[in-house]
N, C-alpha and C positions, 0 to 999 in steps of 0.2 A: 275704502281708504284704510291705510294700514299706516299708524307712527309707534318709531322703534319697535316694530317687528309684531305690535299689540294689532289685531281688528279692534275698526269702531264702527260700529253697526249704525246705519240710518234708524231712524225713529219709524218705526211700522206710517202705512197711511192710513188719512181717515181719523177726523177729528175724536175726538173723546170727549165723554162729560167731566163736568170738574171732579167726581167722586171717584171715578173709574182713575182717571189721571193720578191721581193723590195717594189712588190706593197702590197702583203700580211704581209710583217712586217712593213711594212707604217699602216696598218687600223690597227693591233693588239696593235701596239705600239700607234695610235692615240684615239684608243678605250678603253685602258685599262687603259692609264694614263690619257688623257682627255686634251692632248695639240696637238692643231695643227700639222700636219708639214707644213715648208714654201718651195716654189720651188725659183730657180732662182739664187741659193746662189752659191758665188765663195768663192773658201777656199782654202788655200796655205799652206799647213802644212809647219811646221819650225822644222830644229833636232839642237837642242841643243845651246848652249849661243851664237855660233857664226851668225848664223843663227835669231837666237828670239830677241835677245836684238836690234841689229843695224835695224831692220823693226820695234820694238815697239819704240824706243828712235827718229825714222822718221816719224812715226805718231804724236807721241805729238809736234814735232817739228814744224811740219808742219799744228798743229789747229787752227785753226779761231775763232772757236765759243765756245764748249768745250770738256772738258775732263774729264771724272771720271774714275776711276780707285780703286779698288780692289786688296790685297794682305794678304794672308795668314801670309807670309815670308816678312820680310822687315830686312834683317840683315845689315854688313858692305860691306867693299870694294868701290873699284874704281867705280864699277858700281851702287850699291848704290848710290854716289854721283854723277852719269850722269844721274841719274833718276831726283833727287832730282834739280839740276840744272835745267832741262829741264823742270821740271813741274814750277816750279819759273819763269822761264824766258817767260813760256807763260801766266803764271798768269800777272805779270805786262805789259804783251802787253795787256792785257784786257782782256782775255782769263777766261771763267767761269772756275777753276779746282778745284774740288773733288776728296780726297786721303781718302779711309776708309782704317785703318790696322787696323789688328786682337789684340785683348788686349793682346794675350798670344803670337803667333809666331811670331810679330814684335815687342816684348819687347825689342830685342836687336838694335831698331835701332839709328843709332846715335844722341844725343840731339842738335848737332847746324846743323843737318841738318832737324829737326823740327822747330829749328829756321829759318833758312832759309827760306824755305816754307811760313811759316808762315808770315814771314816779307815781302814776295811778294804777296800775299795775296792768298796762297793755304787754300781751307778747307779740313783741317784735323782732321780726327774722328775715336775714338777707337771702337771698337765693344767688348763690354762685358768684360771692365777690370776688369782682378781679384778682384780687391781690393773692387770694388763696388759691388759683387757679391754675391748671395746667395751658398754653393757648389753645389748645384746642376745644376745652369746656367755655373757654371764653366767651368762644361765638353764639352759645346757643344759651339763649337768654329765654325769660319765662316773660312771655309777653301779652299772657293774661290778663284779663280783668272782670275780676265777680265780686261781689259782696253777697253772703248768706247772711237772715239775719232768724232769728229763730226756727232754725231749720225750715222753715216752712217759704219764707219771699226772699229771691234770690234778683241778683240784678247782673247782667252782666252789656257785653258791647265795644265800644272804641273808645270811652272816654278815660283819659288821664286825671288826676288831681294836679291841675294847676288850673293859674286863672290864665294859659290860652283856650280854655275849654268854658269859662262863664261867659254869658250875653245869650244874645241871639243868633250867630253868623249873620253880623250887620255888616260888620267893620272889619278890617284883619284881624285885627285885636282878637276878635271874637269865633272861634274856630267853630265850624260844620260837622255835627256829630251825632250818630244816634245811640242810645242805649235801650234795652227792656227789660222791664220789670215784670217777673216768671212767679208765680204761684201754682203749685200744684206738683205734679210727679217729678217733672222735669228737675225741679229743684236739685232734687238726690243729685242728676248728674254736673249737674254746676257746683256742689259741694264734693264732686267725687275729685274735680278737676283742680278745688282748694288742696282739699287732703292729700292731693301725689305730689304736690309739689311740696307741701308743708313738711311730708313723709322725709321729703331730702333734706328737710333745714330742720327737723327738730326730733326728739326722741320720746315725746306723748303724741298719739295722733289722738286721741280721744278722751273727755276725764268725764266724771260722774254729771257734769251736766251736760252732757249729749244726752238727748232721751230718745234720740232714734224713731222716733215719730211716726204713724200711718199718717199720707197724705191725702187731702179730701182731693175731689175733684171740680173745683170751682169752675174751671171755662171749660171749652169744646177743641181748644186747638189740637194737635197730634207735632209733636216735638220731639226730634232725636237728637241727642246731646252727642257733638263728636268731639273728642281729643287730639287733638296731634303734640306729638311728639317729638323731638328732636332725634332721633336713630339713621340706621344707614338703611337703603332701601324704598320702594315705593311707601309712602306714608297713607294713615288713614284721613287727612286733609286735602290732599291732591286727588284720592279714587273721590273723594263725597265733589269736588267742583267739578268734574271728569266724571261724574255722575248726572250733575245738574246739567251740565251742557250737553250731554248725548242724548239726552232724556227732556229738552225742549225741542217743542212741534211749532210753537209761533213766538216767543217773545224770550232772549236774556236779556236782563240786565244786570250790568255791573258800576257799583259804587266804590273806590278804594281808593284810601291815601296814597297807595305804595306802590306802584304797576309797574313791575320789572320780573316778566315771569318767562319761565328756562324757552326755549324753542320749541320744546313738546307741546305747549297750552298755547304759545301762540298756531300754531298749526292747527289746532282741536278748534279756535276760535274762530279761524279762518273757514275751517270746512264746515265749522256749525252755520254761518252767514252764507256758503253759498250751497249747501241744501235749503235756502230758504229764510230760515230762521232769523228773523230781526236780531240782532245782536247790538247793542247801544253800551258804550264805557263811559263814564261819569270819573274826570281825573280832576285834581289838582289844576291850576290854572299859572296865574302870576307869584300867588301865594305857595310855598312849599315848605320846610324844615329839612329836604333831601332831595338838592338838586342833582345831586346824580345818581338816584335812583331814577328821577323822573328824566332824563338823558339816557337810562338806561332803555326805558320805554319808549323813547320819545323815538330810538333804532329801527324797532319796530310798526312806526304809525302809518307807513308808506303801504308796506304787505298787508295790513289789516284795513285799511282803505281801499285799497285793489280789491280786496274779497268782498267787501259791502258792508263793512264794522262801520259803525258811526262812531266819534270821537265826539265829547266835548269835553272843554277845559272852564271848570268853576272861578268864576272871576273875584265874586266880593273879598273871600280869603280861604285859608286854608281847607280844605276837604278830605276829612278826617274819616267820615265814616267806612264800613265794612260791611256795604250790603248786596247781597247777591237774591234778583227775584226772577221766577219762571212764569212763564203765561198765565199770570192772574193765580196761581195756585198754589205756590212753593216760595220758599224764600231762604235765605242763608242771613244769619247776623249774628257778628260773635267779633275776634279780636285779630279774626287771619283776614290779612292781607294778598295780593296779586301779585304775589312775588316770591323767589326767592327763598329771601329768609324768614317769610310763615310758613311756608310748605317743607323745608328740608330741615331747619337749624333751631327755629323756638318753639317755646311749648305754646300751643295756641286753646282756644274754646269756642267754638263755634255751633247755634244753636240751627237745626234746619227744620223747619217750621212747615206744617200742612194746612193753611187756614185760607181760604179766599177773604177775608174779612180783614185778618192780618195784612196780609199783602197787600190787599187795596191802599190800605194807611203808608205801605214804602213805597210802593207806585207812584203815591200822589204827592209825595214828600220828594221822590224823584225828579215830576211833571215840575215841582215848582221849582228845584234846583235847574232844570235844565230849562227854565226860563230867565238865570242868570248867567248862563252859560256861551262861552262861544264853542261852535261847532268846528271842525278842524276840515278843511278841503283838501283834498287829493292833490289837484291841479297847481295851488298857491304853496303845498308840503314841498313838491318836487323841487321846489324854486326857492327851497328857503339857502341859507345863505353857507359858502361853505365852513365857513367859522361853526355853525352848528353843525354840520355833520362830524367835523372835526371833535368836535365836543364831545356826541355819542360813540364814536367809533373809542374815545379815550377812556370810555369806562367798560365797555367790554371786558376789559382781562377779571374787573371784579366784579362784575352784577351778578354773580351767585352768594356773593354776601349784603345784596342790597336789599 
């Protein structure tokens, strides 16, 4: 099979063990993108605000030396102001702290808890506000999320600071989300992903308390920290999923808020499902904040049902997460989305993870989402109504900015 003029080679036959597997998406993904992996790494995935918030809000609590921190999302609520608290309160114990928010997704956040911060002696820095902007830096937003906290435990993932991210994904109220918490090598590259963007909003990248630290090696997992970038051209986010998918023999899965992805990956997805490969998509259901990205997708669900994609749509609420797993061995989890505008236009972090142990925990975090889930049929799609096709056909001219 050949798309846009590129071969994509069948996956050899002939099962693998899981080490041999690991080890060969280790060199392709280290060769192809050109970023190490690190070994040694311990990572604790977290589901959802109950979980995320009270281990991120104990890390800042608990630093010495510093903190920076990264958010896409910075809205209201209660927890918004235990963040903001808490980063305050370690600034005036001496605490170096750096808060970079996005100029567009933390527009909404509250003005005296800028004050705040600010009066404890947080630095706070916009990344690319509109206002000072040409349109075309507009579009490409830093839609990261990490928190370092003494150089050493790093957190990154899909979660925003508002309270649609506290609970448990009961209610709508309560959004679907996973984050993890990274100790060991890896850290460096979730703090390298703070640093380039901090590089463009501010004129110290580092003061005397950086101490640049060796990292021990507490867990076993094998972690490669990938960047994407906003530039023109094939990205290093799009080869690492265009990786994962040519390089699974029995199982993807994908989790994502956002699924409006160009015609290339939908065809890469399609021919992954009919060499075989299970392919299963985990979207958004009733619940959304981007009905016409999920219309954008929605263009798509016909062709990728023909091929043998399984669809399902999360019912309770919103489904937020950003996880990508391979047969039991690989995984993806970081803040790129299935679409669009994580692959071409915002600055993303995405961690790709070598742990059978690891994955087992998003599999089964998966198993239970897709036990609220309705599954999507081929036969009852063809027959939906033409008001909806009308609907998807109407955003076409923009789903490259979705």
């Amino acid at each position: 099979m050949i798309l846009d003029g590129i071969p994509v080679s069948a996956v050899p036959h002939g099962a693998l063990d899981a080490e041999a597997r690991k080890q060969r998406l280790r060199r392709r993904l280290e060769r192809l993108i050109g970023v190490a992996a690190t070994e040694g790494n311990e990572l604790i995935p977290l589901r959802n605000g109950d979980e995320i918030f009270p281990a991120m809000l104990a890390a800042i609590r608990g630093a010495r030396h510093t903190i920076d921190m990264m958010t896409f999302v910075y809205w209201r609520g209660q927890i918004a102001r235990d963040f903001a608290a808490a980063l305050a309160d370690r600034a005036e114990a001496g605490v170096r702290v750096r808060l970079l928010l996005d100029g567009f997704g933390a527009k909404e956040i509250e003005p005296d808890l800028l004050d705040l911060m600010d009066e404890a002696g947080v630095q706070v820095a916009w990344f690319r506000k509109p206002v000072w902007l040409s349109p075309f830096k507009q579009n490409h937003r830093c839609h990261r999320k990490a928190l370092i906290v003494d150089e050493d435990t790093a957190f990154t993932g899909g979660v925003g600071i508002a309270e649609e991210w506290c609970g448990d994904a009961r209610t709508p109220d309560e959004w679907r989300d996973t984050h993890v918490q990274v100790r060991g090598p890896a850290v460096d590259g979730i703090a390298a992903a703070f640093a380039q963007n901090w590089a463009e909003c501010h004129d110290e990248l580092f003061d005397d308390r950086d101490r640049f630290t060796e990292h021990r090696q507490p867990g076993s997992s094998v972690v490669q920290v990938v960047r994407g970038s906003a530039s023109l051209g094939w990205q290093d986010m799009q080869t690492l999923i265009r990786v994962m998918l040519t390089s699974a023999e029995e199982r993807f899965r994908l989790a994502t808020a956002y699924f409006a992805p160009d015609p290339y990956f939908i065809d890469l997805l399609c021919h992954t499902a009919r060499r075989g490969v299970r392919v299963e998509i985990l979207l958004p259901g009733p619940y959304t904040d981007q009905r016409a990205c999920r219309l954008a997708g929605q263009h798509y669900y016909e062709r990728l049902l023909e091929a043998g994609v399984r669809i399902r749509q999360f019912q309770p609420t919103m489904m937020h997460a950003k996880i990508i797993t391979v047969d039991s061995v690989a995984s993806l989890i970081g803040s790129t989305n299935f679409n669009r505008r994580s692959m071409d236009h915002d600055e993303e972090v995405m961690l790709a993870v070598l742990d059978e142990e690891f994955t087992a925990v998003l599999d089964a975090d998966y198993d239970a989402d897709v036990e609220r889930s309705v599954e999507m049929d081929l036969e009852r799609w063809k027959r939906r109504p033409v008001r909806q096709r009308a609907k998807e056909a109407a955003v076409i001219p923009i789903r490259r900015f979705l």
